[in-house]
N, C-alpha and C positions, 0 to 999 in steps of 0.2 A: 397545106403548105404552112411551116412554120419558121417564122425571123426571131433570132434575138439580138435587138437595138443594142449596140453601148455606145452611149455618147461618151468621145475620146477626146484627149486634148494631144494622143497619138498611139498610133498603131502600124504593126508590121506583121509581115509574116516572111519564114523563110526556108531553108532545107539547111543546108550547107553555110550558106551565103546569103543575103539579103535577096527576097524576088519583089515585094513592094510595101509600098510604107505610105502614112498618110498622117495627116496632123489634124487641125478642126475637124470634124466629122464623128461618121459612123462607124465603129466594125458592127457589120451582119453577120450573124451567124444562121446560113440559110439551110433547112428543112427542107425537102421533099416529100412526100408519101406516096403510099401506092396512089393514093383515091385524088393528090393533088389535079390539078388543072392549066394550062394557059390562062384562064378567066382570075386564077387564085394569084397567077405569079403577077397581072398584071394590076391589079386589085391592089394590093400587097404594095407594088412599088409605088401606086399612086399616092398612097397612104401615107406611107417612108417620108417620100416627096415630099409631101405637104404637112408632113407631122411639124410641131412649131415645139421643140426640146432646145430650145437655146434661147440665153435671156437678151433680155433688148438691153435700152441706156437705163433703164428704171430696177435693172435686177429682174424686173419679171420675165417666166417662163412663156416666151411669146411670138419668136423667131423661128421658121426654118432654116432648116440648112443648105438654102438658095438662096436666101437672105443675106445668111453669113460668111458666104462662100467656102462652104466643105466640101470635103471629098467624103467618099465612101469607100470601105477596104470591105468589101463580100468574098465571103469566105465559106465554101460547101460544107456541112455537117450533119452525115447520116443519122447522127446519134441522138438527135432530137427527138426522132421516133423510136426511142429506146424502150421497151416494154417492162419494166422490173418488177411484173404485179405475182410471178413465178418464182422461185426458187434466188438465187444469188447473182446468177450470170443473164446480162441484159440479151431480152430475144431485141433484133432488127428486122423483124417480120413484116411492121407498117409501115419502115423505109421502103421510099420507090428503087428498083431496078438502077444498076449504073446509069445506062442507056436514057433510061425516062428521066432521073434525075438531070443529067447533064443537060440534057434541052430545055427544061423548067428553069436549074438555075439558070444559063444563057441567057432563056427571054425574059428571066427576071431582071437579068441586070442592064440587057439593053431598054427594055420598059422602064427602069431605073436612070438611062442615059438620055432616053425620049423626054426626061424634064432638066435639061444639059444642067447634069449633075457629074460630075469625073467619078467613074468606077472603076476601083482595080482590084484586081484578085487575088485570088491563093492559088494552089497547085489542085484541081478536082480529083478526088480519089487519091489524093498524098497523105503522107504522112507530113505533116507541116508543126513548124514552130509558130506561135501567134503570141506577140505581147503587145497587150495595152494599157495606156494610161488613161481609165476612166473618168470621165469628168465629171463630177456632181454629186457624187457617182448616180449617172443614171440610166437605168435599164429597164428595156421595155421587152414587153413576149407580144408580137402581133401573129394572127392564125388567119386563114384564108378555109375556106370550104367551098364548094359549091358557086363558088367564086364573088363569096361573102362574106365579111370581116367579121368573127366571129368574138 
């Protein structure tokens, strides 16, 4: 299972219309693969949780975002398991199955709300609009295996 962090100072996603929006915080950009896990999705949010990407009264990078009371906008993204080591056009071969995916993000983000964090989403399997105002700008790639932080 693979996340990518951006710390926002705001993010949205939508179709048509606005579906939801968030300010301090995270947008996730959440991974699945074949070979993910239960052990990875919750691994992963504990992690998220307790990552300290927001500066205290000193400027330093030293706070969670429990701390500072964020939200999180998680948002599904097949494409992280994107293969491009072939020819032009990405294989999605070590993306997980609809099916398996949907479940892992789900208990990722309730594992995510088990550290009363507000979580809201995107459309799973949409076609979706996502715009952020990255903060710091700063981005992180967290990876799960085996249901170890790799």
């Amino acid at each position: 299972m693979k996340i990518v962090l951006q710390k926002v100072s705001h993010a949205s996603v939508s179709t048509n219309e606005l579906f939801n929006e968030i300010h301090t915080g995270y947008l996730l950009l959440v991974g699945v693969s074949e070979t993910s896990t239960e052990k990875d999705a919750i691994k992963l949010a504990e992690k998220i949780a307790n990552s300290r990407n927001f500066e205290d009264e000193n400027g330093k990078i030293n706070l969670s975002i429990k701390e500072v009371g964020g939200d999180i906008l998680s948002v599904s993204q097949f494409t992280l398991y994107a293969d491009v080591r072939k020819g032009n056009r990405p294989s999605f071969t070590n993306a997980a199955s609809g099916d398996k995916a949907k479940v892992l993000y789900e208990k990722f983000n309730q594992a995510l709300e088990s550290h009363d964090i507000t979580v809201k989403t995107g459309f799973f399997g949409e076609d979706m609009d996502v715009k952020l105002i990255n903060d710091g700008p700063i981005t992180i790639i967290y990876e799960a295996q085996e249901g170890k932080i790799l």
